[in-house]
SEMILUM-541528 format. One record per residue: residue number from 1; chain; x, y, z of N, C-alpha, C in turn. Coordinates in Angstrom, 3 decimals. Layout:
// SEMILUM-541528
<lumti><pamar>NUM</pamar><gukol>A</gukol><n_px>X</n_px><n_py>Y</n_py><n_pz>Z</n_pz><ca_px>X</ca_px><ca_py>Y</ca_py><ca_pz>Z</ca_pz><c_px>X</c_px><c_py>Y</c_py><c_pz>Z</c_pz></lumti>
...
***
This chain:
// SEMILUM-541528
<lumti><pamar>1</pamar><gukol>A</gukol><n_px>0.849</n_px><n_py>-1.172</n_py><n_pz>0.000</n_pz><ca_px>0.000</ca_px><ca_py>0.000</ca_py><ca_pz>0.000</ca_pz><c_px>0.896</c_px><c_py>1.236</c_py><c_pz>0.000</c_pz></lumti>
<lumti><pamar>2</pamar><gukol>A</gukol><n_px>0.780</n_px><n_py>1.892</n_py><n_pz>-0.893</n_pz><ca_px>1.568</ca_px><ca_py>3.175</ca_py><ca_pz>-0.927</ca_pz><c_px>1.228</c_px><c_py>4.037</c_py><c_pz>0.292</c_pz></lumti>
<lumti><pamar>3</pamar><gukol>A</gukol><n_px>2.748</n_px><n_py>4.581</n_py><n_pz>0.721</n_pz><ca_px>2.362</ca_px><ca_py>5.491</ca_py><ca_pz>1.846</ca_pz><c_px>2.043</c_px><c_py>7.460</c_py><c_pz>1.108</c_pz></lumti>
<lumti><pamar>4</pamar><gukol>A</gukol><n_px>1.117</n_px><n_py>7.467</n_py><n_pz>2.197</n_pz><ca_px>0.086</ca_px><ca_py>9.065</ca_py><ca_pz>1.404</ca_pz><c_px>0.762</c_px><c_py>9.884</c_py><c_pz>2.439</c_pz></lumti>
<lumti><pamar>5</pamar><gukol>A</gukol><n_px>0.702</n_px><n_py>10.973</n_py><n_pz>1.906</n_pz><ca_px>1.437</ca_px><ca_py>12.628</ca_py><ca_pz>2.607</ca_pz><c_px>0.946</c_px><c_py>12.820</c_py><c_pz>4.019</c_pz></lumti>
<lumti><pamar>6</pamar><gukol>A</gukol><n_px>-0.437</n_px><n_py>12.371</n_py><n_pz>3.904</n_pz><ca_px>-0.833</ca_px><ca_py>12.118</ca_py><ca_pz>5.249</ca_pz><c_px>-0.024</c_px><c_py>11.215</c_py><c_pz>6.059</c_pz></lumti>
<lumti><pamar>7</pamar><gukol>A</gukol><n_px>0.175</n_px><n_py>10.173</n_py><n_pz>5.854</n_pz><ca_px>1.040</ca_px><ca_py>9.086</ca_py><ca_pz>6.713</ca_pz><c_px>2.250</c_px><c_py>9.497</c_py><c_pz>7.046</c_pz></lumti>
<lumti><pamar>8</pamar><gukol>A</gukol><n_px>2.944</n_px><n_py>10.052</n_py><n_pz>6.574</n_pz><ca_px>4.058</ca_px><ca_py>10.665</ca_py><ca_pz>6.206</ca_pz><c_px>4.438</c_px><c_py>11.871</c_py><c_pz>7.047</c_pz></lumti>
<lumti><pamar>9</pamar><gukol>A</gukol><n_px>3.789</n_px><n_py>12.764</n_py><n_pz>7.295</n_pz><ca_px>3.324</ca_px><ca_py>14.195</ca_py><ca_pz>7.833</ca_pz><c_px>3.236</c_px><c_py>13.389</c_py><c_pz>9.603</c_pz></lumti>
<lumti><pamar>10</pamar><gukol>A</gukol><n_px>2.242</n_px><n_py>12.680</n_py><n_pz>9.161</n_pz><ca_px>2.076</ca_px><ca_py>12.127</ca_py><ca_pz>10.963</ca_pz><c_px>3.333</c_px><c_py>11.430</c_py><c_pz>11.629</c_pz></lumti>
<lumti><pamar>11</pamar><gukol>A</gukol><n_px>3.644</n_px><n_py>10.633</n_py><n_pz>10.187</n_pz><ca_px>5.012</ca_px><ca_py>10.234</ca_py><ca_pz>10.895</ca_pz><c_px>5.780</c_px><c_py>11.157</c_py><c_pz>11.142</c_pz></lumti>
<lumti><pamar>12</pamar><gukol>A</gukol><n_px>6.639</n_px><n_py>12.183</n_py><n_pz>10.480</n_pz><ca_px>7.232</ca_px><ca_py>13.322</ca_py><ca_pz>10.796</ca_pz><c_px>7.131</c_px><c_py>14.127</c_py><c_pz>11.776</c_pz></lumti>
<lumti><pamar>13</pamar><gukol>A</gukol><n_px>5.841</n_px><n_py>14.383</n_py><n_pz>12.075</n_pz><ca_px>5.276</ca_px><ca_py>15.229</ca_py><ca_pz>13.547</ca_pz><c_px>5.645</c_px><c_py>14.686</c_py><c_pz>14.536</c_pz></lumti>
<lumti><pamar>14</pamar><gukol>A</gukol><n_px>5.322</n_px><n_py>13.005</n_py><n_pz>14.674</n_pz><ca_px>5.750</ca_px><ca_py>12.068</ca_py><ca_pz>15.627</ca_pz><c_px>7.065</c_px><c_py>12.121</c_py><c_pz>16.032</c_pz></lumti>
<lumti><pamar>15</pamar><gukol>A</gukol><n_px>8.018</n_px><n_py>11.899</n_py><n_pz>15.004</n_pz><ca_px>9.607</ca_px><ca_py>11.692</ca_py><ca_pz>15.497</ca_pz><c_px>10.071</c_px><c_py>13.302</c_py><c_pz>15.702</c_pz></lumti>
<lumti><pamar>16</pamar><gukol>A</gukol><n_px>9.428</n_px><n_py>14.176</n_py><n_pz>15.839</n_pz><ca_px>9.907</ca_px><ca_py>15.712</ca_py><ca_pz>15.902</ca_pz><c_px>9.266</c_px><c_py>15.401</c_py><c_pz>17.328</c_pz></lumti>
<lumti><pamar>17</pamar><gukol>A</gukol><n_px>8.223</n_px><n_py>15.588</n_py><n_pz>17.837</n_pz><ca_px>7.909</ca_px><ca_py>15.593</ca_py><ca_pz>18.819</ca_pz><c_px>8.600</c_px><c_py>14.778</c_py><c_pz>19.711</c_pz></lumti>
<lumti><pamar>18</pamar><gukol>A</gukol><n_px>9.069</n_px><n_py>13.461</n_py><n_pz>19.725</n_pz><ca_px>10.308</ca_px><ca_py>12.555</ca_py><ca_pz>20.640</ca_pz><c_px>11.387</c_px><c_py>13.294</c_py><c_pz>20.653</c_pz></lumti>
<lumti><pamar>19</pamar><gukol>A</gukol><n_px>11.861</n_px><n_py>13.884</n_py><n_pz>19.507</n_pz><ca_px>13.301</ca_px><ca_py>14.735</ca_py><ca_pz>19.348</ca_pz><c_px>13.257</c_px><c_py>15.804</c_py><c_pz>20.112</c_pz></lumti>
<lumti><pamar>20</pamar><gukol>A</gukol><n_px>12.209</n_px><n_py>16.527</n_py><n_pz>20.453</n_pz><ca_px>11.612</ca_px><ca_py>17.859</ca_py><ca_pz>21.385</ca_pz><c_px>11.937</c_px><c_py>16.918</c_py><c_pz>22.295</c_pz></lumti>
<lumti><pamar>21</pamar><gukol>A</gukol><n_px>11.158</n_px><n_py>15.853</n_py><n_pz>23.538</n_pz><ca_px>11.159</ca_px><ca_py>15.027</ca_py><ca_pz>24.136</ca_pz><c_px>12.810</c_px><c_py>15.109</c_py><c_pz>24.434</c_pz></lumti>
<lumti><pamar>22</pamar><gukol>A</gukol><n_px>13.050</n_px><n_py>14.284</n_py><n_pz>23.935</n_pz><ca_px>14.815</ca_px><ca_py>13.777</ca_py><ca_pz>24.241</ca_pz><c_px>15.531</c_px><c_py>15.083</c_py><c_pz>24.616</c_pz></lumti>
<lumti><pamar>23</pamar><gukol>A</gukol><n_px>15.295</n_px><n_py>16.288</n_py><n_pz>23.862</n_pz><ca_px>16.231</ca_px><ca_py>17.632</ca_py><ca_pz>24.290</ca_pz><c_px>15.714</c_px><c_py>17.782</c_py><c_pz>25.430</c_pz></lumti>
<lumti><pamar>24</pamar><gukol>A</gukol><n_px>14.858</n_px><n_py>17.788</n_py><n_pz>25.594</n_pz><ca_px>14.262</ca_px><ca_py>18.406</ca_py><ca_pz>26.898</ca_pz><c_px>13.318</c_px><c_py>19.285</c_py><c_pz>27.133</c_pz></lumti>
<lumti><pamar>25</pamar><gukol>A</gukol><n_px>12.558</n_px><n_py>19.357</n_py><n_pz>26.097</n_pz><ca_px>11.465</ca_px><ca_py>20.004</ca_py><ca_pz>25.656</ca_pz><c_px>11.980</c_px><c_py>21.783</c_py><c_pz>25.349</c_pz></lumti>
<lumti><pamar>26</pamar><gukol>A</gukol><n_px>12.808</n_px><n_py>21.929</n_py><n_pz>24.798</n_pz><ca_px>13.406</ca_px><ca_py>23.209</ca_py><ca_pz>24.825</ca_pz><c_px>12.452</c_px><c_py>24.445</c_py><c_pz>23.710</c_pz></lumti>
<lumti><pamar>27</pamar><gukol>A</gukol><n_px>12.362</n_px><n_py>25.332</n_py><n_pz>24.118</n_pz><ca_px>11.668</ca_px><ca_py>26.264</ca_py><ca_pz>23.364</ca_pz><c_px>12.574</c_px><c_py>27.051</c_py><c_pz>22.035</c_pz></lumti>
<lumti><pamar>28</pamar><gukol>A</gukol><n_px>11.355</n_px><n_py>26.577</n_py><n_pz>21.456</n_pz><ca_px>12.636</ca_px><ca_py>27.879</ca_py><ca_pz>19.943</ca_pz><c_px>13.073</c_px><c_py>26.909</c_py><c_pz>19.202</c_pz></lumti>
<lumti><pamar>29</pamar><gukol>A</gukol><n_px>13.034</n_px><n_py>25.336</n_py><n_pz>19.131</n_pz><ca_px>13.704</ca_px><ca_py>24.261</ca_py><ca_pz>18.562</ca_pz><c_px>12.927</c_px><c_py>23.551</c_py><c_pz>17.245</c_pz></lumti>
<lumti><pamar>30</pamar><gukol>A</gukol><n_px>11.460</n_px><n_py>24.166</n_py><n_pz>17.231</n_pz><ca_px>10.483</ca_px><ca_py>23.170</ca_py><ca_pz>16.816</ca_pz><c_px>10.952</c_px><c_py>23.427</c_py><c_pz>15.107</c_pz></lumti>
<lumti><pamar>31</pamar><gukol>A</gukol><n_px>11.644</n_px><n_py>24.263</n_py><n_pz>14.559</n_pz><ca_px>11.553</ca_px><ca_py>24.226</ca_py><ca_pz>12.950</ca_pz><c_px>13.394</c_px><c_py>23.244</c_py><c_pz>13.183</c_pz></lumti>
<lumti><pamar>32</pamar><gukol>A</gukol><n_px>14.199</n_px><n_py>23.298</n_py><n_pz>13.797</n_pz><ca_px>15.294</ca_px><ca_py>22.244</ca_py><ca_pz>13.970</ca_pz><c_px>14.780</c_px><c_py>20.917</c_py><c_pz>14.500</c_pz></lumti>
<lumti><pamar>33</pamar><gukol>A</gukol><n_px>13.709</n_px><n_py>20.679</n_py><n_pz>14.729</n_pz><ca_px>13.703</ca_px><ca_py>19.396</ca_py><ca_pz>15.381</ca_pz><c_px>12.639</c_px><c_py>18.523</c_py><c_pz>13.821</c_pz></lumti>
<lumti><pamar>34</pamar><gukol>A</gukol><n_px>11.963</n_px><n_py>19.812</n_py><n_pz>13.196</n_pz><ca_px>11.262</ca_px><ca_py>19.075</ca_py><ca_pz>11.951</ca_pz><c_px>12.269</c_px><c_py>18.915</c_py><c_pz>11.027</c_pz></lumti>
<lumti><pamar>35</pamar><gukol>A</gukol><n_px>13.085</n_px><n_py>19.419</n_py><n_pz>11.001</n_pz><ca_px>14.222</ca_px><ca_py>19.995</ca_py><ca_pz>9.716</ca_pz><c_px>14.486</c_px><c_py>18.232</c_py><c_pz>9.913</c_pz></lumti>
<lumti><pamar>36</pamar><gukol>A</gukol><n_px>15.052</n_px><n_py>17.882</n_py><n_pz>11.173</n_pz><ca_px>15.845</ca_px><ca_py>16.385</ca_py><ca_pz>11.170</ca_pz><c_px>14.596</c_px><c_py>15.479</c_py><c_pz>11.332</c_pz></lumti>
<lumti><pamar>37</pamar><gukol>A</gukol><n_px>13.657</n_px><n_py>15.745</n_py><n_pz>12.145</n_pz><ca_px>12.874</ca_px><ca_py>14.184</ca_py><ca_pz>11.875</ca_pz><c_px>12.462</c_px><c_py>14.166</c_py><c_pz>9.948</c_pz></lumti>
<lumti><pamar>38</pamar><gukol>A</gukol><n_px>12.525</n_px><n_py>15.701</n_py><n_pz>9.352</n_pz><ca_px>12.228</ca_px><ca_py>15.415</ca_py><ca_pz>8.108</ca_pz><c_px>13.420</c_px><c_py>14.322</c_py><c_pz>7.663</c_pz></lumti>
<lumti><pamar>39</pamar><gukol>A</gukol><n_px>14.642</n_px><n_py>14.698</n_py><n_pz>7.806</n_pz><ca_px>15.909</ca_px><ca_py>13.755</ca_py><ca_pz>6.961</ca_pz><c_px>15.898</c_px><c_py>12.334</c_py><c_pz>7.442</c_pz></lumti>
<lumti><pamar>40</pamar><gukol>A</gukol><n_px>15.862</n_px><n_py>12.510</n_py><n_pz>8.787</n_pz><ca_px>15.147</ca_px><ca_py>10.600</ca_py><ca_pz>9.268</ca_pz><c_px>14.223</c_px><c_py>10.332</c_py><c_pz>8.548</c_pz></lumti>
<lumti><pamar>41</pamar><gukol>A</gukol><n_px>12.923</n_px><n_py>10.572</n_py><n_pz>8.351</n_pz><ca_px>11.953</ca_px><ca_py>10.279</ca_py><ca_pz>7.404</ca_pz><c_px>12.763</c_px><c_py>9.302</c_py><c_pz>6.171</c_pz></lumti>
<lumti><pamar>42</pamar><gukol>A</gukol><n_px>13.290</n_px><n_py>10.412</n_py><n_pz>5.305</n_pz><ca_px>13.735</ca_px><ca_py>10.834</ca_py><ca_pz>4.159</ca_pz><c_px>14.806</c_px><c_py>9.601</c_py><c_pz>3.739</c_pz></lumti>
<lumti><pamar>43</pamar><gukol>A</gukol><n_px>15.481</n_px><n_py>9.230</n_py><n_pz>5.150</n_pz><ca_px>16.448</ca_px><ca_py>7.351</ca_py><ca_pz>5.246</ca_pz><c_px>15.255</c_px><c_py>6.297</c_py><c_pz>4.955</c_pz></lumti>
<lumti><pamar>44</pamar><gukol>A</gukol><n_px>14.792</n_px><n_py>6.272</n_py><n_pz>5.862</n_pz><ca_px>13.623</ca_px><ca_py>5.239</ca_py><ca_pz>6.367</ca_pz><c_px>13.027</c_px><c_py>5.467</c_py><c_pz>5.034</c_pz></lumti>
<lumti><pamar>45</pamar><gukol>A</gukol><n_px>12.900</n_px><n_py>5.787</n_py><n_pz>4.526</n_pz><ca_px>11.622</ca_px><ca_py>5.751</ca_py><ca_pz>2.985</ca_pz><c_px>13.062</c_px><c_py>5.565</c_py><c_pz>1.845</c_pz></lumti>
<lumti><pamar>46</pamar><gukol>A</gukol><n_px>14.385</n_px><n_py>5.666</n_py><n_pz>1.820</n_pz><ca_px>14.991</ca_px><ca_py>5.248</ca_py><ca_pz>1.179</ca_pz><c_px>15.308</c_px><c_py>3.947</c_py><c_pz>0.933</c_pz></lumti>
<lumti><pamar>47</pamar><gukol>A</gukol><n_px>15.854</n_px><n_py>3.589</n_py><n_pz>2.792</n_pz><ca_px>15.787</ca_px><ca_py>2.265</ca_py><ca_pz>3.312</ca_pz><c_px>14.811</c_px><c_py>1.047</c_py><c_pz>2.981</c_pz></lumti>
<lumti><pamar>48</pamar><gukol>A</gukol><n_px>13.780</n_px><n_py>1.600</n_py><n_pz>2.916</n_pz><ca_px>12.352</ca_px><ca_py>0.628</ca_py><ca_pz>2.414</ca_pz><c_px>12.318</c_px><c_py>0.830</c_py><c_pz>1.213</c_pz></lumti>
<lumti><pamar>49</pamar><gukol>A</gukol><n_px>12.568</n_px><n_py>1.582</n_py><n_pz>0.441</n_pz><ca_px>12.906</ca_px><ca_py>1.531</ca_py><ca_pz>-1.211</ca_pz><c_px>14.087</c_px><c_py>0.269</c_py><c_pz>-1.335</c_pz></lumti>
<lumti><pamar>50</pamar><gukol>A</gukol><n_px>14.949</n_px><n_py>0.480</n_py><n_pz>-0.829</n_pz><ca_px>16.032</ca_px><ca_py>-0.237</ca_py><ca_pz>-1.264</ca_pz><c_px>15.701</c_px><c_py>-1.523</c_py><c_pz>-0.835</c_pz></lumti>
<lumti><pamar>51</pamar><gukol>A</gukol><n_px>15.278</n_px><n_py>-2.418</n_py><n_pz>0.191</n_pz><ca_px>15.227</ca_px><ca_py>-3.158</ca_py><ca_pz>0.907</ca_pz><c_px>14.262</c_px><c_py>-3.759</c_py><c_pz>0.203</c_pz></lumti>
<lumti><pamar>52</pamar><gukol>A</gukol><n_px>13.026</n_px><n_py>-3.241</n_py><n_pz>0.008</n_pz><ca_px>12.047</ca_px><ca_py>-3.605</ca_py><ca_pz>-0.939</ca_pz><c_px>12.513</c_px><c_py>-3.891</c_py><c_pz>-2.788</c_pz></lumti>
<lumti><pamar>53</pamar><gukol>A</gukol><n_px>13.647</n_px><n_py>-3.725</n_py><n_pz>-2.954</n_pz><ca_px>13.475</ca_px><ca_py>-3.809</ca_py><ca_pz>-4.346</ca_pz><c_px>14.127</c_px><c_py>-5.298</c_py><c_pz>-4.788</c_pz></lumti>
<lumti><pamar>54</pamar><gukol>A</gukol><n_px>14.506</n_px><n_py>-6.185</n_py><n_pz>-3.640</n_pz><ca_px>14.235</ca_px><ca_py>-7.890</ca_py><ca_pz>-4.349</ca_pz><c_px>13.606</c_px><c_py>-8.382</c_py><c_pz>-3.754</c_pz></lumti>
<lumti><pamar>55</pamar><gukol>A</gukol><n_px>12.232</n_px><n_py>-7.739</n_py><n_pz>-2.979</n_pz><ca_px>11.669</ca_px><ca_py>-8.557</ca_py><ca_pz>-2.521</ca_pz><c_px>10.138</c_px><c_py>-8.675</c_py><c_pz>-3.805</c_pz></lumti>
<lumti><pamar>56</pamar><gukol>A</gukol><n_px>9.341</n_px><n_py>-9.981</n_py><n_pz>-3.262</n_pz><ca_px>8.277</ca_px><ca_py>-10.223</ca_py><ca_pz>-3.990</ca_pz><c_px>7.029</c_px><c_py>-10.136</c_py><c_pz>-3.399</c_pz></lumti>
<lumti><pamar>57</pamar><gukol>A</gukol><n_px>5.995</n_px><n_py>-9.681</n_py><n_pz>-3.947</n_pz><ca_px>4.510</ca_px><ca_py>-8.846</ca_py><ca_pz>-3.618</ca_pz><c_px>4.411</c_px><c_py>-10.407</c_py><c_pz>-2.697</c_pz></lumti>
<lumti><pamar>58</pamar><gukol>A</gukol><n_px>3.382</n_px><n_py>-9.609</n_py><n_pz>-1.368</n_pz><ca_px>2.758</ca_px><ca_py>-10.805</ca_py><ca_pz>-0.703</ca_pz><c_px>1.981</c_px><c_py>-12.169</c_py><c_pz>-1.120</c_pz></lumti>
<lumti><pamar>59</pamar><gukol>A</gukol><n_px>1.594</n_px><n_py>-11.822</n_py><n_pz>-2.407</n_pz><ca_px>0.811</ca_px><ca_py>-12.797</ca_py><ca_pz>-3.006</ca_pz><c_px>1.390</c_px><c_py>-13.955</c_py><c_pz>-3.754</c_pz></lumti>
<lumti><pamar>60</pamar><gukol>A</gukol><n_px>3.122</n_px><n_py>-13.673</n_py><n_pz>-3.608</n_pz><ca_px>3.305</ca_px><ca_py>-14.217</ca_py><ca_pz>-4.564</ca_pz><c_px>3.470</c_px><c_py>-15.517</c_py><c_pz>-3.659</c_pz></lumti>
<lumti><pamar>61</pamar><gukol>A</gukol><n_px>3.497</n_px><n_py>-17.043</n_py><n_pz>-3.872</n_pz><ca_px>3.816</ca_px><ca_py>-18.362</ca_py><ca_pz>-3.085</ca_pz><c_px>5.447</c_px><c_py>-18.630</c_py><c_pz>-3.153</c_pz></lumti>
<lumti><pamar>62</pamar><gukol>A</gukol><n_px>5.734</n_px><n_py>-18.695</n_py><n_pz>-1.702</n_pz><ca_px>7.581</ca_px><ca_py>-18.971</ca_py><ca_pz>-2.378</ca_pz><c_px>7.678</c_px><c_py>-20.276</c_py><c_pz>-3.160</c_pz></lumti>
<lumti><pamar>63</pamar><gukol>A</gukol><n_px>8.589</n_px><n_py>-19.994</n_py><n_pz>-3.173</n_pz><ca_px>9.260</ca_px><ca_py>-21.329</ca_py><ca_pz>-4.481</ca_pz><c_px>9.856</c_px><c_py>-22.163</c_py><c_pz>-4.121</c_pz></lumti>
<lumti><pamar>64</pamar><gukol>A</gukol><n_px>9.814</n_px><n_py>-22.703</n_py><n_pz>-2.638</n_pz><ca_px>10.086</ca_px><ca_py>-24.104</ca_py><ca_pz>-2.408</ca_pz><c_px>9.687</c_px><c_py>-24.027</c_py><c_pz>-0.589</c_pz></lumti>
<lumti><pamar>65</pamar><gukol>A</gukol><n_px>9.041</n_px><n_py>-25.242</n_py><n_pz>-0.306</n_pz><ca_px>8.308</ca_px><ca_py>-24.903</ca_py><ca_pz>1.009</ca_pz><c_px>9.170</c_px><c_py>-25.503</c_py><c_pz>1.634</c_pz></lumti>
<lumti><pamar>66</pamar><gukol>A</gukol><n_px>9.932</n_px><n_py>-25.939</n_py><n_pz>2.601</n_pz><ca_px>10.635</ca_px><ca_py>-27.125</ca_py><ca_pz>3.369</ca_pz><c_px>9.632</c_px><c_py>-27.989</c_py><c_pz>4.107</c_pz></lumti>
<lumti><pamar>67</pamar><gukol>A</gukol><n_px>10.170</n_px><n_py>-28.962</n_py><n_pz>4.128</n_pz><ca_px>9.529</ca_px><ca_py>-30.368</ca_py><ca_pz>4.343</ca_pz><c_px>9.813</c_px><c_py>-29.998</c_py><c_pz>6.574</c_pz></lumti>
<lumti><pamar>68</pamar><gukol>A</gukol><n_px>8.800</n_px><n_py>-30.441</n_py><n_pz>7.055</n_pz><ca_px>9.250</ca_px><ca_py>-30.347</ca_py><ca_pz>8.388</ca_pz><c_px>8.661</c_px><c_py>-31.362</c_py><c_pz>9.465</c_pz></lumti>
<lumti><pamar>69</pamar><gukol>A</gukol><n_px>9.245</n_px><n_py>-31.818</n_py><n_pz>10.286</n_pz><ca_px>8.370</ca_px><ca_py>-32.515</ca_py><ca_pz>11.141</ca_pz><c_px>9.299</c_px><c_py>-34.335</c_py><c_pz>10.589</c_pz></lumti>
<lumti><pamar>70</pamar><gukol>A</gukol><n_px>8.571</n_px><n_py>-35.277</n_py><n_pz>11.495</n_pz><ca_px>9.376</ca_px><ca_py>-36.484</ca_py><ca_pz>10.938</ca_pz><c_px>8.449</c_px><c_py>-37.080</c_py><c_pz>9.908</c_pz></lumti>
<lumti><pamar>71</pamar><gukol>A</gukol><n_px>9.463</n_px><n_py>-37.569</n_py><n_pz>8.726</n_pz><ca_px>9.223</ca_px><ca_py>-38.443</ca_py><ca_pz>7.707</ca_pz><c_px>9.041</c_px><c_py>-39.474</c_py><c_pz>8.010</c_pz></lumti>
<lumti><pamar>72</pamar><gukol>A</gukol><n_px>7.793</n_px><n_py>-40.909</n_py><n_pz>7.908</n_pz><ca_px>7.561</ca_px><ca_py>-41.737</ca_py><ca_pz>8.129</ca_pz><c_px>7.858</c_px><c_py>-42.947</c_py><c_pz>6.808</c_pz></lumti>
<lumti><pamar>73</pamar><gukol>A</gukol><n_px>9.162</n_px><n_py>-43.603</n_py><n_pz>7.117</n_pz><ca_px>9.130</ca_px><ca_py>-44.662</ca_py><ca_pz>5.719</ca_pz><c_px>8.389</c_px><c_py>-45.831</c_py><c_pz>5.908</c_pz></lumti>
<lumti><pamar>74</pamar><gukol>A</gukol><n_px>7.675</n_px><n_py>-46.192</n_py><n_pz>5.336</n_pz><ca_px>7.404</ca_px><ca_py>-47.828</ca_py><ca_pz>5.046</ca_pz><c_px>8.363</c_px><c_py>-48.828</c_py><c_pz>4.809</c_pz></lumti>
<lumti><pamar>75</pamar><gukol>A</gukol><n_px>8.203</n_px><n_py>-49.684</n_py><n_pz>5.357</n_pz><ca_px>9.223</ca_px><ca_py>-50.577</ca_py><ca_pz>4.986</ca_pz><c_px>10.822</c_px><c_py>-50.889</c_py><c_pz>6.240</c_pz></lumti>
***
């Protein structure tokens, strides 16, 4: 599912607001604390680009299941 500006925005607000958090809630910080949760964002959506590009859609069935549990021979 593609992520929307909305998702994105919330995520951003989120990790700015922990980054406020962690300083110490300091006043005067809030356009430096979006500036970097923006560039964290900006990994993390690279990271999942990259990471995602040999993988295969959920639907697809892998291509060989392993056998598990004990094999019972006859004989």
């Amino acid at each position: 599912m593609p992520d929307t500006e909305k998702d994105a925005e919330q995520r951003i607000r989120e990790r700015a607001y922990l980054l406020w958090l962690e300083e110490g809630c300091p006043e005067g910080r809030s356009d430096a604390h979006w500036k970097i949760a923006c560039m964290l964002d900006a990994e993390r959506e690279a990271y999942v680009d990259v990471e995602g590009e040999d993988s295969f859609p959920a639907s697809d069935p892998p291509s060989h299941t392993p056998i598990t549990g004990d094999r019972h021979r006859d004989g």
